[in-house]
C-alpha positions in Angstrom: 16.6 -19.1 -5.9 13.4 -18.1 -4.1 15.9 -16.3 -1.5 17.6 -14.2 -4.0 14.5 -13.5 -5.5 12.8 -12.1 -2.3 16.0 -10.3 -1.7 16.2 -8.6 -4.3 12.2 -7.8 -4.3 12.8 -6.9 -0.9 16.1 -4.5 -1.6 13.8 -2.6 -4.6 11.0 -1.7 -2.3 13.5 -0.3 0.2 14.6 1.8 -2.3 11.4 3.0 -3.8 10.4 3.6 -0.2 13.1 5.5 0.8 12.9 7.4 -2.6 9.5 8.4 -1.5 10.4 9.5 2.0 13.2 11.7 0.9 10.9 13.0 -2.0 8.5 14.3 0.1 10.4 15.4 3.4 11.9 17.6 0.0 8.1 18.5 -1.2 7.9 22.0 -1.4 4.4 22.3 0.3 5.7 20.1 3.4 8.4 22.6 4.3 5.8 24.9 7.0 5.4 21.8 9.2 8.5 20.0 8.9 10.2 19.3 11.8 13.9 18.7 11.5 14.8 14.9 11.1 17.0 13.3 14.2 20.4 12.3 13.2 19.7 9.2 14.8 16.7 8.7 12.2 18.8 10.1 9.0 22.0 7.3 10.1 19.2 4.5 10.2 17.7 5.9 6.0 21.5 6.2 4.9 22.1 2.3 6.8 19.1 1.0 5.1 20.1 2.6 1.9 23.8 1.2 1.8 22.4 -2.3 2.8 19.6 -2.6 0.0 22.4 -1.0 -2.6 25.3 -3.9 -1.3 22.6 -6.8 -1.7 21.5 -5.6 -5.1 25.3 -5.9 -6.1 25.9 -8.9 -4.5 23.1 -10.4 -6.0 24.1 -9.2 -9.5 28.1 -10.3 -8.8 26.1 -13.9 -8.3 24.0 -14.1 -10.8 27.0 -13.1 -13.4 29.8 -15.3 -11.8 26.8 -18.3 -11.3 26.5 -17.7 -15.4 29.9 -17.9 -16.3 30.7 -21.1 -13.8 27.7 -23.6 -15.1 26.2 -22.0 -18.5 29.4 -22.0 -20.7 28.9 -21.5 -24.8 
């Protein structure tokens, strides 16, 4: 249980992070000195992005089959 739970605190923040990049590369008053972001460095965001999204599900498809096996009504 401690695993899934630091995995999905762990997914969350790399979401709210990423969030925050993307929010202000996007930031109206950053747009003078922005420099144009590698592809290289927009495949690694979009990587990290599908990862923390497929533990998030995996972790919810585990928790709800884990309820339905061994907490029946």
């Amino acid at each position: 249980m401690p695993m899934v739970v630091l995995a999905f605190a762990g997914s969350l923040l790399n979401l709210l992070i990423l969030k925050r990049i993307w929010r202000l590369r996007n930031h109206p008053s950053t747009q003078w000195r922005r420099a144009p972001v590698s592809s290289r460095k927009m495949r690694i965001e979009r990587l990290q992005f599908a990862l923390a999204v497929i533990t998030l599900t995996l972790i919810s498809i585990e928790e709800v089959t884990h309820f339905r096996t061994f907490h029946r009504f």
